[in-house]
KOLKOLVEX-917450 format. One record per residue (C-alpha): residue in three letters; x negated, y negated, z. Coordinates in steps of 0.05 Angstrom, whole numbers, padded with zeros to 5 digits, always signed. Layout:
N
ALAXYZ
...
END
This chain:
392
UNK-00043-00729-00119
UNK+00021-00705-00145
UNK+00040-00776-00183
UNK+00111-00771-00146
UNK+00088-00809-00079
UNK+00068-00789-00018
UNK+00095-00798+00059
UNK+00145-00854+00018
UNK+00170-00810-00042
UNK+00241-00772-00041
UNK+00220-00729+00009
UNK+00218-00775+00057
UNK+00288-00800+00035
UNK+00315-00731+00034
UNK+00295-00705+00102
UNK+00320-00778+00136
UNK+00379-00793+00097
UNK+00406-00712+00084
UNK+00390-00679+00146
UNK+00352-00715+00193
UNK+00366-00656+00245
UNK+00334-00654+00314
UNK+00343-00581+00346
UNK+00347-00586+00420
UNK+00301-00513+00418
UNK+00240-00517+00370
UNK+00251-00451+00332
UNK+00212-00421+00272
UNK+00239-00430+00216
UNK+00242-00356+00169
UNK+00195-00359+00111
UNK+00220-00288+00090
UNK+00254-00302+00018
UNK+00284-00232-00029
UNK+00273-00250-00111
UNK+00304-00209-00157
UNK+00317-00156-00103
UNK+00246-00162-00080
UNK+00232-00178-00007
UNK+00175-00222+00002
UNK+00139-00247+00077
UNK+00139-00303+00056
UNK+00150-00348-00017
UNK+00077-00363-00030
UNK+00058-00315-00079
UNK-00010-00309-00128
UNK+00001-00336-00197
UNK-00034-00292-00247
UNK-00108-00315-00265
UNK-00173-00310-00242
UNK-00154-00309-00172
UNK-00122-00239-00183
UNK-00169-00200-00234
UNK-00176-00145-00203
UNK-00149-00097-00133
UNK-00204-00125-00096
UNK-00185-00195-00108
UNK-00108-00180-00105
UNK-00115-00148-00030
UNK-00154-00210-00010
UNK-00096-00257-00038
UNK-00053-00221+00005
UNK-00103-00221+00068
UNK-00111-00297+00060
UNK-00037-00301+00070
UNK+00002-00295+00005
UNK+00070-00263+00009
UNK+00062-00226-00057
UNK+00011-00213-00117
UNK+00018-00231-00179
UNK-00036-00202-00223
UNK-00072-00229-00281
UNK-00044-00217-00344
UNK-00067-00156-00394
UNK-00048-00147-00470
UNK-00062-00081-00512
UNK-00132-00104-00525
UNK-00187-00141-00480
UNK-00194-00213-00481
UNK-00272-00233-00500
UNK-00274-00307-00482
UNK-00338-00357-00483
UNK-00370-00376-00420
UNK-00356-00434-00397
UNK-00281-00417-00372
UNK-00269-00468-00321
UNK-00283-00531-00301
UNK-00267-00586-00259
UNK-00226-00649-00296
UNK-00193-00712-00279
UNK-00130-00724-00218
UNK-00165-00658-00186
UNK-00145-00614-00242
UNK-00178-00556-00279
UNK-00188-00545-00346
UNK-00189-00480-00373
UNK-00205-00430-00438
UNK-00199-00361-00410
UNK-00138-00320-00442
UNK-00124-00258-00406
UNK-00153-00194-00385
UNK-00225-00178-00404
UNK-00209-00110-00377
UNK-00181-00056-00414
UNK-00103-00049-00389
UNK-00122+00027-00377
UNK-00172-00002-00333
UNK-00128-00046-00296
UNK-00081+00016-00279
UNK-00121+00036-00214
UNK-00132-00042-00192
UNK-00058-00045-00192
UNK-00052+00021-00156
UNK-00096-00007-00099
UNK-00047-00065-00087
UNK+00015-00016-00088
UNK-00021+00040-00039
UNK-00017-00020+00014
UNK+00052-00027+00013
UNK+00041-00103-00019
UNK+00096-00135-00066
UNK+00069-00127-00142
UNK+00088-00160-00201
UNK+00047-00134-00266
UNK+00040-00186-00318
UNK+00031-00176-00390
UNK+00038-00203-00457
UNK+00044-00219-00512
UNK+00085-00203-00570
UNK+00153-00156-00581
UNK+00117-00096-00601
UNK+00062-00105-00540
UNK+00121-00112-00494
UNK+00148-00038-00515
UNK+00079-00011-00508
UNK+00052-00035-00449
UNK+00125-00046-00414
UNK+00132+00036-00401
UNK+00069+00047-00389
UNK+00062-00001-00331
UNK+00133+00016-00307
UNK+00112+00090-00307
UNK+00042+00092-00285
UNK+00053+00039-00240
UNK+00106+00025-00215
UNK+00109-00037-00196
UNK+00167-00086-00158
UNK+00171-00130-00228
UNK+00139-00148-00289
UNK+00129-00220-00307
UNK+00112-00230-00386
UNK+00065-00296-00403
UNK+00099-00339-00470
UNK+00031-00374-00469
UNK+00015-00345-00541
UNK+00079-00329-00572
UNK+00096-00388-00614
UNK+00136-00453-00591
UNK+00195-00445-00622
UNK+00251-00414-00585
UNK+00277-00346-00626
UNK+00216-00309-00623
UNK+00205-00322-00540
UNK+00278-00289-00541
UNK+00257-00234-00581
UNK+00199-00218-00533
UNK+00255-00220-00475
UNK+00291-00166-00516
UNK+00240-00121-00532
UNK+00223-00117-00461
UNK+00286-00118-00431
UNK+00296-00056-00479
UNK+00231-00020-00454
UNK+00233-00021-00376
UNK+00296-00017-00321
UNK+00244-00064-00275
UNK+00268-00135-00263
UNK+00235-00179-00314
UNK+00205-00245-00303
UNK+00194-00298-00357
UNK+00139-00343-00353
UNK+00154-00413-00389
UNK+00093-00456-00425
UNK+00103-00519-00418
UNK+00090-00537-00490
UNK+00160-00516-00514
UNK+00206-00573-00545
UNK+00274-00546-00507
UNK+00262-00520-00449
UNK+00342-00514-00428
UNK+00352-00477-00500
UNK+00302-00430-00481
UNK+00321-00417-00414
UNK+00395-00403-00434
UNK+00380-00356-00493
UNK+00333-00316-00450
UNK+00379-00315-00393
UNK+00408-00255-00412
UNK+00355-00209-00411
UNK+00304-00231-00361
UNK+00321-00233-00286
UNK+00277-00295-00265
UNK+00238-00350-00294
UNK+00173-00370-00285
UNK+00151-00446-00300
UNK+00100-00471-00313
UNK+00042-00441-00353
UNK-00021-00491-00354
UNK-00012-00546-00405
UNK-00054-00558-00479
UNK-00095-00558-00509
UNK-00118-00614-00476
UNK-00200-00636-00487
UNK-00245-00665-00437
UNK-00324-00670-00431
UNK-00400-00690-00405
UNK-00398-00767-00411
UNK-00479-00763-00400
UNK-00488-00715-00448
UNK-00433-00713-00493
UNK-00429-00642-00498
UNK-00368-00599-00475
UNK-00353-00571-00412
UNK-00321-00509-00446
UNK-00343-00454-00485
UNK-00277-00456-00536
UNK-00277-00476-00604
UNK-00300-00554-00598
UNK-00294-00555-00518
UNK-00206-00546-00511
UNK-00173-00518-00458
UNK-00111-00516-00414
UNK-00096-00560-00357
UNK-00081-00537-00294
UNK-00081-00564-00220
UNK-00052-00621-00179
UNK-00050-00657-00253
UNK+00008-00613-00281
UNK+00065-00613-00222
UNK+00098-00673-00239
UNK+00115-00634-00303
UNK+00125-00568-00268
UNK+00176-00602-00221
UNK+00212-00629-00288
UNK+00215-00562-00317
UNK+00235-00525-00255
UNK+00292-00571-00247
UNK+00320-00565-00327
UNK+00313-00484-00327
UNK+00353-00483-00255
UNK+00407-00531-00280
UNK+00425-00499-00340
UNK+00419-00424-00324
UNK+00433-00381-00247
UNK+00377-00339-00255
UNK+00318-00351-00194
UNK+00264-00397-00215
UNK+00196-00389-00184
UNK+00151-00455-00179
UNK+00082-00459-00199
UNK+00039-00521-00226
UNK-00006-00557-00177
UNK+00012-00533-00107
UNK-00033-00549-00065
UNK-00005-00567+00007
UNK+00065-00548+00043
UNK+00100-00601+00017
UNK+00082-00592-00062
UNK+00117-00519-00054
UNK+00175-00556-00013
UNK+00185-00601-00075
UNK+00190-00541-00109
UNK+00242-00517-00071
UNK+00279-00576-00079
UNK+00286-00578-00147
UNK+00315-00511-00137
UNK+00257-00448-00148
UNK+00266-00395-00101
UNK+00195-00387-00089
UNK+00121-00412-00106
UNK+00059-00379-00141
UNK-00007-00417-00142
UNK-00072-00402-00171
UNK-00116-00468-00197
UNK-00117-00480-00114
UNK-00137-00412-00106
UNK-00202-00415-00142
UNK-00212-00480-00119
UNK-00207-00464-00041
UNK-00216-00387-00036
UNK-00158-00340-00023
UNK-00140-00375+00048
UNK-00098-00426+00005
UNK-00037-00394+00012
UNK-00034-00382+00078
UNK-00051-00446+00087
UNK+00014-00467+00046
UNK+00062-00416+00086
UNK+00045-00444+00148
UNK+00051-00517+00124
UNK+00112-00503+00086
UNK+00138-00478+00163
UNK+00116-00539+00203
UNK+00146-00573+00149
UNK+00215-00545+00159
UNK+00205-00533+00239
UNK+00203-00610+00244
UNK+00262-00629+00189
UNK+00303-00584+00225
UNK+00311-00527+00176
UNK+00321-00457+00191
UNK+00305-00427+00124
UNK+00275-00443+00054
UNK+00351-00429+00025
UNK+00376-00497+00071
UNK+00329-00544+00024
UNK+00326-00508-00040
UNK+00365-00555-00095
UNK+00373-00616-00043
UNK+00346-00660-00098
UNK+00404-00646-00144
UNK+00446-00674-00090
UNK+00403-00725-00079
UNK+00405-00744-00148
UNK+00479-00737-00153
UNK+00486-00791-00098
UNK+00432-00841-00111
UNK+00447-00911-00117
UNK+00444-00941-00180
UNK+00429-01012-00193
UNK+00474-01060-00233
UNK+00413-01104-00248
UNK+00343-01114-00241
UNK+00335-01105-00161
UNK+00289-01139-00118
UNK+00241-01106-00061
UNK+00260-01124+00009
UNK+00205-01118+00064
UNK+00241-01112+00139
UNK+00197-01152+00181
UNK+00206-01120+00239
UNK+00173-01049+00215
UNK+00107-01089+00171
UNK+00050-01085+00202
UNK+00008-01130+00163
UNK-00039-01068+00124
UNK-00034-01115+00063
UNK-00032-01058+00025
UNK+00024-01075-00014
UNK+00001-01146-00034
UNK-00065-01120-00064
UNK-00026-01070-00105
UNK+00022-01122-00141
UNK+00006-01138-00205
UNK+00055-01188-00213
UNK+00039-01238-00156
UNK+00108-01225-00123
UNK+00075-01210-00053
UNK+00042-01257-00012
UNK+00027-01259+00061
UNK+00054-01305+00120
UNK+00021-01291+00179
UNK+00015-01219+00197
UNK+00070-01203+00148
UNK+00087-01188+00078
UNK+00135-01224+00036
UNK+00165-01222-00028
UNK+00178-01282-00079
UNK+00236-01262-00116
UNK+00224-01297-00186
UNK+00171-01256-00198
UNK+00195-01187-00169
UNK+00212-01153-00230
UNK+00237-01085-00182
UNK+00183-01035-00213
UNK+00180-01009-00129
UNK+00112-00982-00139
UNK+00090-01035-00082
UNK+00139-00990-00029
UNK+00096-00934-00048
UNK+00037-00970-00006
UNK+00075-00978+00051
UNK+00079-00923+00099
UNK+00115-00948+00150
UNK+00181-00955+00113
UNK+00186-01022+00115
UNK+00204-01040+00047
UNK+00255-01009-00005
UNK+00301-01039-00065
UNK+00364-01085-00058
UNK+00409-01114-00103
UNK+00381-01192-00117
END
């Protein structure tokens, strides 16, 4: 699960308490979203991995529903990594040692030729440093041709200077919009985002997270086929943190953010959107339910704004900053209040209380205020929303 909640977290709140719209006519809401000039079907796109390494894999993305294709990433030379490459890990994430292309990038010129011949949205992704950037920048623009190019900062240091001196180097090489994909692993995030600002047209966030380690408890031996076992952490695991980061690069900076870290359903993207991206790219879901994923996600992410009563992807995007602007703030430590009338006696919440301050009486739940120290975790059982946070 996502770690922010469920059918009781702020989206919940939001939809009730911001809009809470009931169209008399039921009508569809338009998934159709233009990035950086770029039109899109709709703002589910591939994130560049596995799922995309070559044309064959890129026209299936798009045939399982994805509004664009992001391809894996090439450098100037092959990538040679050790099998194993990924691997299943804890809160349904993936763990991960590939690097990038194991194909030459002269190789990848006709996969990527494939994709534009259909008439499908491309976005060629490369890396990694300033002088691979003014090789492999022209030649993609030129041979290519492709609607963007999106630039992975996975290996180019953590601290902020050189990441804007790959921006520059590429903004120098190629007239194509330029997106900048963000590692999480950075110390400042909002410095980044503003120095880069300049030369990129879009940002990117997040990359998978690491090194992180994990392994055979039976055997002891590791899962991966790295150095001693690392790898980088992908999945349902890492959107928490992808929803932080997507929300400090769009606060500090106008340029279009697109969301990617753990989507898995309709309403991880719509978190996404709002915390302000402009679109969604997923991959770890991808290879873990074939290329029908993000069709999948389109279609919920429709429903989803069919029944809240939106019309667009553009009416929700950034509703959490408002949300956040207007929350209520406590003056002390609160105390959880359970309206009788909506508890239906699950017990759920009592059994989840560490601290004794639930009981039952009857078929319903109360609360014993001495020992109610307002964490709220106990509303996040309920989902009948029966119980939220007062002043004591």
């Amino acid at each position: 699960m996502s770690g922010l909640g469920d059918e009781s977290d702020f989206l919940l709140s939001i939809s009730i308490s911001i809009k809470n719209k009931h169209p008399k006519e039921v009508k569809m809401a338009e998934l159709r979203v233009k990035v950086t000039g770029i039109e899109f079907r709709n703002p589910v796109l591939t994130a560049a991995g596995p799922n995309v390494r070559n044309g064959e894999m890129m026209l299936k993305a798009f045939e399982g529903g994805a509004g664009g294709v992001v391809a894996k990433t090439v450098s100037v030379r092959p990538a040679r990594d050790t099998r194993p490459t990924i691997r299943k890990t804890v809160c349904r994430g993936l763990v991960n040692c590939e690097t990038w292309s194991e194909l030459p990038f002269e190789a990848m010129l006709e996969e990527y030729r494939k994709v534009k011949d259909a008439g499908i949205p491309l976005i060629v992704s490369i890396g990694y440093t300033p002088k691979d950037m003014r090789q492999l920048g022209p030649i993609i623009e030129r041979e290519v041709e492709p609607d963007a190019i999106e630039f992975s900062t996975h290996y180019s240091g953590r601290s902020v200077e050189p990441l804007v001196e790959v921006a520059k180097a590429l903004r120098e090489s190629v007239n194509l919009p330029i997106w900048m994909k963000i590692s999480p692993n950075l110390p400042d995030i909002e410095e980044l985002a503003v120095k880069a600002s300049p030369f990129v047209d879009a940002f990117v966030a997040i990359n998978s997270y690491g090194p992180v380690l994990d392994f055979d408890v039976e055997t002891g031996e590791p899962i991966l086929g790295s150095e001693y076992g690392q790898g980088w952490l992908s999945g349902q695991a890492i959107l928490p943190i992808a929803l932080r980061i997507v929300h400090q690069v769009t606060s500090v900076q106008a340029k279009p953010v697109i969301g990617v870290g753990g989507i898995e359903r309709g309403k991880d993207a719509i978190k996404f959107f709002m915390v302000g991206a402009s679109a969604v790219q997923i991959c770890s879901a991808a290879i873990r339910y074939g290329h029908s994923i993000y069709g999948k996600v389109a279609k919920e992410i429709e429903k989803w704004l069919d029944e809240h009563g939106f019309s667009s992807v553009d009416e929700v995007r950034g509703l959490f900053k408002e949300k956040l602007k207007s929350r209520k703030k406590f003056d002390g430590i609160p105390v959880m209040h359970i309206e009788e009338s909506k508890c239906t006696g699950c017990k759920l919440c009592v059994r989840a209380c560490v601290h004794s301050a639930l009981y039952m009486d009857g078929d319903v739940a109360k609360v014993i205020p001495e020992n109610c120290i307002g964490c709220g975790y106990c509303q996040d059982m309920c989902n009948f929303g029966a119980m939220w946070l007062v002043e004591r």
